[in-house]
N, C-alpha and C positions, 0 to 999 in steps of 0.2 A: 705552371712550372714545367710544362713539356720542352725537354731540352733536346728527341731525337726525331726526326718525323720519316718513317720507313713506306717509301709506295710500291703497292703491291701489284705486279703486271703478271701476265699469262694469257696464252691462248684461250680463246672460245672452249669452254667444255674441258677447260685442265682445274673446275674446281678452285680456282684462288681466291669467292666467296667464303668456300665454307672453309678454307683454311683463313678465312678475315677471322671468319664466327669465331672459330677453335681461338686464337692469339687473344679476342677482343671479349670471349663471353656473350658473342651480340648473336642475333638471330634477323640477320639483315633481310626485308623480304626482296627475294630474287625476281620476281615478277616486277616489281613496282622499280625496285632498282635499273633491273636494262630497261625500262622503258623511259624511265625519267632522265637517262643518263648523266645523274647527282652521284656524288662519291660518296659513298659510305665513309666515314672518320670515327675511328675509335683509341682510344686513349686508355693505356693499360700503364699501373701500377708497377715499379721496378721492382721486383723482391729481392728483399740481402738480408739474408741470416743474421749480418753484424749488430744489424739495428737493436734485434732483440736483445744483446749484449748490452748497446749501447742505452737503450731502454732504463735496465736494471740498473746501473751506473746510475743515471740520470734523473731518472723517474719527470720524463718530458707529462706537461699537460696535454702535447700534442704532438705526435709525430706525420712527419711529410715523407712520403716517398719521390724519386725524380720517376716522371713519368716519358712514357715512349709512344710515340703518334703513328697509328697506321691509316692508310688511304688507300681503299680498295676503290679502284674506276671501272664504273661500268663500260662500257665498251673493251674492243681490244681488236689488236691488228687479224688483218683476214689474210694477209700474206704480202712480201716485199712490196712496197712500191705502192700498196693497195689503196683506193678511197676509204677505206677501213682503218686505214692506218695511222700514226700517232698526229694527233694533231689538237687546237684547241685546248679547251679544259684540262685534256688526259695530257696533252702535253704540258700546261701549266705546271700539274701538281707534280708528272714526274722531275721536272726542271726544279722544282723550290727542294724535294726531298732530297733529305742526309747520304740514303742509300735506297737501292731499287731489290726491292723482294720477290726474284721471279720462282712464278706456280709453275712444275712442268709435270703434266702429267704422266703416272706411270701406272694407274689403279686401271682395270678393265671391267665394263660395263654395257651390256648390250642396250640398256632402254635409257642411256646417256651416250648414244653414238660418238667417235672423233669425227670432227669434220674433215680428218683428212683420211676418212675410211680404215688408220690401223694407228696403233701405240708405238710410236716410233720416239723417245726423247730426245735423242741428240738432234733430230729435223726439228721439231718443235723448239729445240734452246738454239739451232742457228736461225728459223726463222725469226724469233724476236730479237736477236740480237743484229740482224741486218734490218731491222725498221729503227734500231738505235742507233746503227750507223748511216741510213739514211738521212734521220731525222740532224745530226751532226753536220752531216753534208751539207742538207739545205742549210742550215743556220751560217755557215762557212761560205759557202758561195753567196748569199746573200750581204754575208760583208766584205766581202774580195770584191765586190760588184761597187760598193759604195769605198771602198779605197781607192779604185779605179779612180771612179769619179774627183774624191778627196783630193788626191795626187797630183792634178792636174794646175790646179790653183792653188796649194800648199804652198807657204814660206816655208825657207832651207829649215829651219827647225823641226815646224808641223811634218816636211818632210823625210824627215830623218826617223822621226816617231814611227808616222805611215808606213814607210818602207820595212823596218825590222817588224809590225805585226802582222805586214803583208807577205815576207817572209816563214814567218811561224806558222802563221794561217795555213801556207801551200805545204810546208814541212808535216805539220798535221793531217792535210788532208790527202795526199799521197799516201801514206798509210794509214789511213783510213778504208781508201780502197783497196789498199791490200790486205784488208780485214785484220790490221792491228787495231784493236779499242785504244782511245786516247788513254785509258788505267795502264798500258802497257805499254807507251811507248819509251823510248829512252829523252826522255823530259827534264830539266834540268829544275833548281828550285824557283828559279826565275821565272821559267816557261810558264810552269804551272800557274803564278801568280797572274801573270800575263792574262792570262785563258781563264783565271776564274770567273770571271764576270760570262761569261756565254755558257756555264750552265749545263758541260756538256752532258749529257747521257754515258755516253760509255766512259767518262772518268769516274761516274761514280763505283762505290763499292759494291759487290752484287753477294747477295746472299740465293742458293740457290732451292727450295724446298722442293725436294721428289714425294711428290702425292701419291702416295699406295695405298691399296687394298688391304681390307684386313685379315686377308688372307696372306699377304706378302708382308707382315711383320717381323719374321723370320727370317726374310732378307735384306732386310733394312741395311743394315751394317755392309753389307755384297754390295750393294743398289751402292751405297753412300761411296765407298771405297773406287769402282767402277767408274763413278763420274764423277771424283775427284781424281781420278788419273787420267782420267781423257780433258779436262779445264781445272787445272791446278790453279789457273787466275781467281776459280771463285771459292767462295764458303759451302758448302753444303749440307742439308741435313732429309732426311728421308721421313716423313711420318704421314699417318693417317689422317688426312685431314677431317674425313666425316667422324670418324670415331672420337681425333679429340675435340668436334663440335659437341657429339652427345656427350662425353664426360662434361664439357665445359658451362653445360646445363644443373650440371648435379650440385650437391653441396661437396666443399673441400674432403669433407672425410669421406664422403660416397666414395667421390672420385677418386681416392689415395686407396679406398679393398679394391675397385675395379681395376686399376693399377699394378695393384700389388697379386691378383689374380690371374691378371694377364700378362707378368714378367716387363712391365713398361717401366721405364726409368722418368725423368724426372716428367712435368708437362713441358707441353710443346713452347708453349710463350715461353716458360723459364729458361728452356734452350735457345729457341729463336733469339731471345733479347742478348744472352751472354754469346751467342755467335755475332749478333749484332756489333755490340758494344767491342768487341774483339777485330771483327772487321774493321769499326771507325777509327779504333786506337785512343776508347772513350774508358776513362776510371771514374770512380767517384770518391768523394770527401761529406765531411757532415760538419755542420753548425751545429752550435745548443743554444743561439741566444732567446731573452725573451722566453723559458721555457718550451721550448720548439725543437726535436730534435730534426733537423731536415738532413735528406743527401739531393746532392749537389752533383751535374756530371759537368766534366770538364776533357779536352782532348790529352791526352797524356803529353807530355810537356808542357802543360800550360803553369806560368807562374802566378806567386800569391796575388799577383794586383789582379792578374787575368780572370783567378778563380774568386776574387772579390768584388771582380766586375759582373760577376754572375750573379751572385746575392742583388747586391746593388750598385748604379753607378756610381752615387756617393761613395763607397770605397772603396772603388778603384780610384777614384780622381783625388778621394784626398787620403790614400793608404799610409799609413806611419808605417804600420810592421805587424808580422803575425804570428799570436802562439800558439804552436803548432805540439801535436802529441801523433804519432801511430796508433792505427787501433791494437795492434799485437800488444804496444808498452799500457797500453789504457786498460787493457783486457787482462792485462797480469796487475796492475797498479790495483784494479777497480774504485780507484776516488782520483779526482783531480791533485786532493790535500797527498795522498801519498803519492801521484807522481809527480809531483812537486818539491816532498822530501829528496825521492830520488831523484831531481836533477832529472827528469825525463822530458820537462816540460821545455820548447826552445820556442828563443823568440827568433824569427826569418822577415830579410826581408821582401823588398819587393817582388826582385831576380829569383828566388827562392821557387824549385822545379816541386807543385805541387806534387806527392805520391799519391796510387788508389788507398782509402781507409783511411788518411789522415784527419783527425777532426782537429777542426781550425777555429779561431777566435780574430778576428779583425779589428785592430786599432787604425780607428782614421778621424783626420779632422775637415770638416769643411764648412 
């Protein structure tokens, strides 16, 4: 039921391993990994407080959480333009992912040297970000090249098609060299649709993590703020990636004294995934059928048929209509029969803009 899939990029030696470990609980081994050049894939649990609300209500035989897919790739670029650079595999998995999770290092360590001899962030987040615009380039020019061709022997129709993407294509790629990311250009709703199919890199969403020291906990909050006003386009969050590896090892309550000792706020995945889920513009909903409480993520404005095409096809395709409750009215109501009384319970149809928390009921025939 993985509904989000996040790939995680960074420089050589910026740690984006052990922040996999920390999000994922995994203890990926680093030796066997760069050398096999296989992606690590780990699959993390969404947590939401509601459930356990919606638990007690419900008393499920089973509850589902929606889960969120990480893809850490061995390899990583060696600098613009490089044979190191994004290509193959790594280029696969970052092209299918929701959003790109870049590691930048900021922790300082003598017997984990930088490869580029000092701790500099902002070089390291332009250099990955021009092997994202490269990599855009090639994919651009490589179909500018086959329009050409196209073009040539096109009926006035096929023509007309050809021309307005060969248009976009050059409008894209112009600023691209201008070091606009396609996430930022002035794109119309059209454009974008246009363009979805090639996958680009720099449209996606970027969440940004600054890997410190756990000496630099204390400027977390500095670090976060600093490079949030120097790239306003991205998400960012600051944490210790080794440290929350070793908590990530502990049992929940270990981890919550060491926590609570060390002045830390929530774990990192909890942040990570609600920074995520925020980035994508993702809420969630719940089912109860069949004794199963599940949640469900959906994009925000997605309607009832959209978010019943996520349970099942079936109903989306044969949807009647949906009764629909908030969890705020379900969590004051506590029983279905009393918000029923109250008139809380609505039936919606298809059009109907699912909200985050809403638990839904799907009537369909097929």
């Amino acid at each position: 039921m993985m509904n989000v899939r996040i790939a995680i990029v960074g420089l050589s030696k910026s740690g984006k391993t052990t922040v996999f470990d920390a999000l994922t609980k995994n203890k990926a081994a680093l030796d066997t990994h760069s050398a096999s050049l296989k992606p690590n894939i780990g699959v993390v649990k969404v947590p939401d407080s509601r459930l356990s609300t919606l638990e007690s209500i419900f008393h499920p035989q089973k509850t589902v959480l929606a889960e969120v897919g990480y893809v850490d790739m061995a390899g990583s670029p060696r600098g613009p333009g490089s044979k190191g650079g994004l290509g193959g595999e790594l280029l696969s998995h970052l092209s299918t992912a929701d959003a790109l999770l870049q590691v930048v290092r900021i922790f300082g360590d003598e017997r984990v040297p930088h490869p580029e001899g000092s701790i500099d962030p902002r070089r390291d987040l332009a250099t990955l970000d021009l092997e994202l615009v490269f990599s855009d380039l090639a994919i651009i020019d490589r179909r500018l090249d086959k329009l050409h061709i196209a073009l040539k022997g096109a009926r006035p129709s096929e023509r007309e098609v050809h021309l307005g993407e060969q248009a976009l294509l050059q409008r894209v790629k112009s600023a691209l060299e201008a070091d606009v990311p396609v996430r930022q250009q002035d794109l119309t709703k059209d454009d974008l649709k246009g363009l979805s199919h090639y996958q680009f890199l720099t449209a996606k969403p970027m969440l940004v993590v600054l890997n410190i020291g756990e000496e630099q906990l204390a400027q977390a909050s500095l670090l976060e703020d600093e490079m949030r006003v120097a790239y306003p386009q991205f998400a960012v969050i600051a944490q210790c990636g080794k440290l929350e590896s070793e908590l990530g090892q502990l049992s929940d309550s270990e981890a919550e004294e060491f926590r609570g000792a060390m002045g830390l706020a929530a774990p990192a995945v909890e942040i990570v995934i609600d920074l995520s889920y925020h980035l994508l513009g993702l809420i969630s909903f719940f089912t109860t059928a069949s004794r199963e409480l599940k949640a469900w993520t959906v994009p925000r404005g997605a309607t009832a048929s959209t978010a019943a095409g996520k349970v099942h096809s079936d109903m989306e395709r044969g949807f009647i209509r949906a009764e629909v409750i908030g969890y705020s009215d379900m969590e004051r109501c506590g029983s279905l029969n009393e918000a029923r009384k109250r008139g809380l319970l609505r039936m919606e149809g298809k059009d109907y803009l699912v909200q985050d928390g809403d638990i839904v009921t799907f009537l369909f025939n097929v």
